[in-house]
N, CA, C and O atoms as a Tinker XYZ file with bonds, in Angstrom:
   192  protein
     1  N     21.489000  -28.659000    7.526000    73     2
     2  CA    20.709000  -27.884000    8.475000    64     1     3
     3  C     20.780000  -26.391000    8.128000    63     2     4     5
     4  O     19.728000  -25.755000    8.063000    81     3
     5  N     21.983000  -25.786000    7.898000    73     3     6
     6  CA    22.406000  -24.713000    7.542000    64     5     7
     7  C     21.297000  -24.262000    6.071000    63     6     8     9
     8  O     20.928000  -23.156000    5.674000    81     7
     9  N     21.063000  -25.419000    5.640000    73     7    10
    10  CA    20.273000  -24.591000    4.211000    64     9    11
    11  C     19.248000  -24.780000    4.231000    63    10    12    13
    12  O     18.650000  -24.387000    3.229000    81    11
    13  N     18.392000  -25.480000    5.337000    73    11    14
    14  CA    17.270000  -25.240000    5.968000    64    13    15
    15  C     16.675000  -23.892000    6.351000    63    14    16    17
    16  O     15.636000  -23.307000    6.043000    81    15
    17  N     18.020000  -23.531000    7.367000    73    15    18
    18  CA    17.662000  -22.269000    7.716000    64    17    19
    19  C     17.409000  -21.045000    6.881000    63    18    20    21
    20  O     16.544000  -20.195000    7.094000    81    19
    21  N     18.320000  -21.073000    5.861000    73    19    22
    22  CA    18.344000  -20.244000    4.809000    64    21    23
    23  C     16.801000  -19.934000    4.168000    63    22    24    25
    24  O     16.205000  -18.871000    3.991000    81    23
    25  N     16.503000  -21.063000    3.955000    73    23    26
    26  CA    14.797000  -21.110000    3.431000    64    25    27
    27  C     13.952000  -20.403000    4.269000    63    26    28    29
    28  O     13.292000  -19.433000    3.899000    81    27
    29  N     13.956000  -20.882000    5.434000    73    27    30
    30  CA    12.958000  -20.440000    6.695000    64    29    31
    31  C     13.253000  -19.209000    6.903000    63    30    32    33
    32  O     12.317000  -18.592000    7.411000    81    31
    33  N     14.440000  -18.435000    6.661000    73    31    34
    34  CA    14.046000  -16.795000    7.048000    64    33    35
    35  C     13.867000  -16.573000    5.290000    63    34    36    37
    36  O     13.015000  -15.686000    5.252000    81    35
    37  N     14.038000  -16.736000    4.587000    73    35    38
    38  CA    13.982000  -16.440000    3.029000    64    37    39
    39  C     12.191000  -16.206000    3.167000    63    38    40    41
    40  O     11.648000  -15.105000    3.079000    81    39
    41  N     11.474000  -17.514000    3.398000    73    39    42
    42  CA    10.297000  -17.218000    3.591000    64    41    43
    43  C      9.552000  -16.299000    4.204000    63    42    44    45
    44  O      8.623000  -15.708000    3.655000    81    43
    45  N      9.991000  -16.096000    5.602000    73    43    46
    46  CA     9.798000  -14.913000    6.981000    64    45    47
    47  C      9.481000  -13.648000    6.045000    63    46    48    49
    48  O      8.445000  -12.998000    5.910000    81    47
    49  N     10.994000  -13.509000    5.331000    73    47    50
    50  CA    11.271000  -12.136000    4.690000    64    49    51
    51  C      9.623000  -12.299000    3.696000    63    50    52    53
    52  O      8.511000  -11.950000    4.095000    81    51
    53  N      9.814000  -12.650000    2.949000    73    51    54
    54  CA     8.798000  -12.822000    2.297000    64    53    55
    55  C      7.409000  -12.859000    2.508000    63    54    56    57
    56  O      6.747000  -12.730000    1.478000    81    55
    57  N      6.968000  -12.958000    3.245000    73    55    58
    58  CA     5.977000  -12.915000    4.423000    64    57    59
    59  C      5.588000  -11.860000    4.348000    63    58    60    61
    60  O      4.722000  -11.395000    3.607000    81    59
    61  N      6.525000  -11.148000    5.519000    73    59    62
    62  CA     7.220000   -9.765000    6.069000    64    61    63
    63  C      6.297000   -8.729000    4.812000    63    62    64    65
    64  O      5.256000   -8.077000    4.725000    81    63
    65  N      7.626000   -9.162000    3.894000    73    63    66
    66  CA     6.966000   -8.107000    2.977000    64    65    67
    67  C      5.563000   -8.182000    2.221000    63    66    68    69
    68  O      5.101000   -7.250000    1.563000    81    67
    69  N      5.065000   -9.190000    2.370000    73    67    70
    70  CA     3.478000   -9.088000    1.641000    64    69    71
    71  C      2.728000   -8.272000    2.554000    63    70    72    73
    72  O      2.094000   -7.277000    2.203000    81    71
    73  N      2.825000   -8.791000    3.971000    73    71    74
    74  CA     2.254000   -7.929000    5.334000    64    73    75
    75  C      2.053000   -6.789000    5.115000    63    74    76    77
    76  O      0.946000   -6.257000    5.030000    81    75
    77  N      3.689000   -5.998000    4.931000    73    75    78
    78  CA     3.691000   -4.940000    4.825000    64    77    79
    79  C      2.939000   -4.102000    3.668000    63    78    80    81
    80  O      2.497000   -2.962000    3.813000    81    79
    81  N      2.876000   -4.861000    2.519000    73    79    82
    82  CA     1.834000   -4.369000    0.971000    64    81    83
    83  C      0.803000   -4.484000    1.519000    63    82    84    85
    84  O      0.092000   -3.547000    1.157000    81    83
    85  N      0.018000   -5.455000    2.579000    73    83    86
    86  CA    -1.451000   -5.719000    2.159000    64    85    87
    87  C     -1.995000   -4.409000    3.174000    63    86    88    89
    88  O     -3.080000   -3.836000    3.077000    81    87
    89  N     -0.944000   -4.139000    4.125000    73    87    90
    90  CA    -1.141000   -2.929000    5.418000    64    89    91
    91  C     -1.204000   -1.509000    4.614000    63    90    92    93
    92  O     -2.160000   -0.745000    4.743000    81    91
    93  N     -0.242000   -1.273000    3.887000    73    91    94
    94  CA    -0.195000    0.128000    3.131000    64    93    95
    95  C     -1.123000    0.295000    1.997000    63    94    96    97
    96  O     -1.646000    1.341000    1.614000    81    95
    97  N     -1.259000   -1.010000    1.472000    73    95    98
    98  CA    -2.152000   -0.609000    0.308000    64    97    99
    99  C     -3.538000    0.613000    0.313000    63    98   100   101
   100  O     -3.770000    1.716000   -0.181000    81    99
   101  N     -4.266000   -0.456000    1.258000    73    99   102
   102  CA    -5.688000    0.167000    1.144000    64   101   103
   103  C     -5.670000    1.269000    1.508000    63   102   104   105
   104  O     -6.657000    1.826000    1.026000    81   103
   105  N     -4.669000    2.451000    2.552000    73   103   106
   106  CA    -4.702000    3.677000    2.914000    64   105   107
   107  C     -4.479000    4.711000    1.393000    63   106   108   109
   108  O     -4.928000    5.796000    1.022000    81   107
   109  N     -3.287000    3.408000    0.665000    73   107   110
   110  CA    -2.925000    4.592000   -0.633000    64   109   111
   111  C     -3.822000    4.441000   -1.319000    63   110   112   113
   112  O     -3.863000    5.358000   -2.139000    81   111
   113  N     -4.882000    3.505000   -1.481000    73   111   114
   114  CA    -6.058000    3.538000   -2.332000    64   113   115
   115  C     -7.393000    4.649000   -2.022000    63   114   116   117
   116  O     -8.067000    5.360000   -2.768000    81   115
   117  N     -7.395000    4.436000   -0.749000    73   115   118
   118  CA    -8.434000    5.717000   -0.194000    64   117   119
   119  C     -7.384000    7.167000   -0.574000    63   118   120   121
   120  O     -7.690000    7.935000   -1.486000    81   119
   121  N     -6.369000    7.325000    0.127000    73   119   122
   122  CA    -5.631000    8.866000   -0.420000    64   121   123
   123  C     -5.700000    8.945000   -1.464000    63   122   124   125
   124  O     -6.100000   10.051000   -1.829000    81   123
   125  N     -5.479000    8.221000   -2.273000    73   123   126
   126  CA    -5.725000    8.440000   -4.350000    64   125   127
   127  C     -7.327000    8.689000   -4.709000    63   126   128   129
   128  O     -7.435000    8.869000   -5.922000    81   127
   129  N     -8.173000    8.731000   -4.254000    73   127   130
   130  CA    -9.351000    8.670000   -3.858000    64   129   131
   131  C     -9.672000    9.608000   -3.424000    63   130   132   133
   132  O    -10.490000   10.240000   -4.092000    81   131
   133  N     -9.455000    9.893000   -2.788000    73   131   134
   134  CA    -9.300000   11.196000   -2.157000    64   133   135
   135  C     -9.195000   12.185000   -2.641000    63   134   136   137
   136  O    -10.191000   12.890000   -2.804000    81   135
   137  N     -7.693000   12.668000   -3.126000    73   135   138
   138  CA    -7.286000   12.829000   -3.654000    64   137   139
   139  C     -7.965000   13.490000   -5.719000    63   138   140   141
   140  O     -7.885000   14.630000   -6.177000    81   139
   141  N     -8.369000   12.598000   -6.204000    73   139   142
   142  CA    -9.635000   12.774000   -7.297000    64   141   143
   143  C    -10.782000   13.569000   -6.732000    63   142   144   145
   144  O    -11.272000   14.464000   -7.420000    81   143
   145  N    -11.258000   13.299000   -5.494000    73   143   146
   146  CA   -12.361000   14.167000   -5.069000    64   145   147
   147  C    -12.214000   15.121000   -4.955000    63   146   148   149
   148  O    -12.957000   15.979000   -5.431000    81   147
   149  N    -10.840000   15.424000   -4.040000    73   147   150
   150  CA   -10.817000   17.359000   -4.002000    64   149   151
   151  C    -10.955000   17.886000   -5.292000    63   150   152   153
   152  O    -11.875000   18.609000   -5.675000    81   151
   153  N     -9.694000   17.362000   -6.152000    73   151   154
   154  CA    -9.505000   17.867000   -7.189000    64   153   155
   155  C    -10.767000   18.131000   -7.866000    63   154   156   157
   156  O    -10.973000   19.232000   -8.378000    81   155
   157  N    -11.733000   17.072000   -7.904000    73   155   158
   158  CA   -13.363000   17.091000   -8.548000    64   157   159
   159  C    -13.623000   18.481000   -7.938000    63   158   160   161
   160  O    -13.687000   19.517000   -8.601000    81   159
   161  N    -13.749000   18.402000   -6.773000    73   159   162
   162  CA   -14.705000   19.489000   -5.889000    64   161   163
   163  C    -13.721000   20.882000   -6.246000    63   162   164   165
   164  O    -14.273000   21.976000   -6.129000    81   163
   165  N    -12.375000   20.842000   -6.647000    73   163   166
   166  CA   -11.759000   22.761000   -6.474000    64   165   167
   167  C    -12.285000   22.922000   -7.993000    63   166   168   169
   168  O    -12.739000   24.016000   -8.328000    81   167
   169  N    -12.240000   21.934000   -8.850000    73   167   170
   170  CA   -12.770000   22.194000  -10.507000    64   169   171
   171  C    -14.604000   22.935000  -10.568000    63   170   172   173
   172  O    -14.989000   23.925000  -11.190000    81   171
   173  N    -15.219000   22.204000   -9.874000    73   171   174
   174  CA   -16.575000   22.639000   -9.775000    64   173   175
   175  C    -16.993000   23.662000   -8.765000    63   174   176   177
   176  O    -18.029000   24.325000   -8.712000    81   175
   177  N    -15.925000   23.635000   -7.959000    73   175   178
   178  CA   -16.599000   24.584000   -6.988000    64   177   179
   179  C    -15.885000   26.258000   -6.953000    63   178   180   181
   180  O    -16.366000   27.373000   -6.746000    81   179
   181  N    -14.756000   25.838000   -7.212000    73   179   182
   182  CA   -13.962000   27.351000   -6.748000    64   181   183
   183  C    -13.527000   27.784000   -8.500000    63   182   184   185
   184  O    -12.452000   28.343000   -8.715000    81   183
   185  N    -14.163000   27.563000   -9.264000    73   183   186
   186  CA   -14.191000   27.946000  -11.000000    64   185   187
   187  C    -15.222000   28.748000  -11.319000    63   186   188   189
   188  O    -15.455000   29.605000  -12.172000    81   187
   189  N    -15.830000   28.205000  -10.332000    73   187   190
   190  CA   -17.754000   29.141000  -10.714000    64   189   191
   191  C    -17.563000   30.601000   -9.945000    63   190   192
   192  O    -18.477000   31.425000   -9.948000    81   191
């Protein structure tokens, strides 16, 4: 029973943490994104 349990939070954890990647990802993908644009826009705009 004992190494039952072991599995079942082993999994949880595991879970847990994909949750947590699939939640943070897409914000750091837009900020990196972002991020390229200013940089685009201070190169073209504040150079001239």
């Amino acid at each position: 029973m004992l190494q039952g349990a072991h599995e079942l939070f082993a999994g949880h954890r595991d879970r847990a943490a994909q949750d947590h990647e699939a939640l943070t990802a897409r914000p750091h993908e837009q900020i990196d994104r972002l991020k390229v644009e200013l940089d685009w826009l201070k190169k073209r705009f504040w150079t001239s």
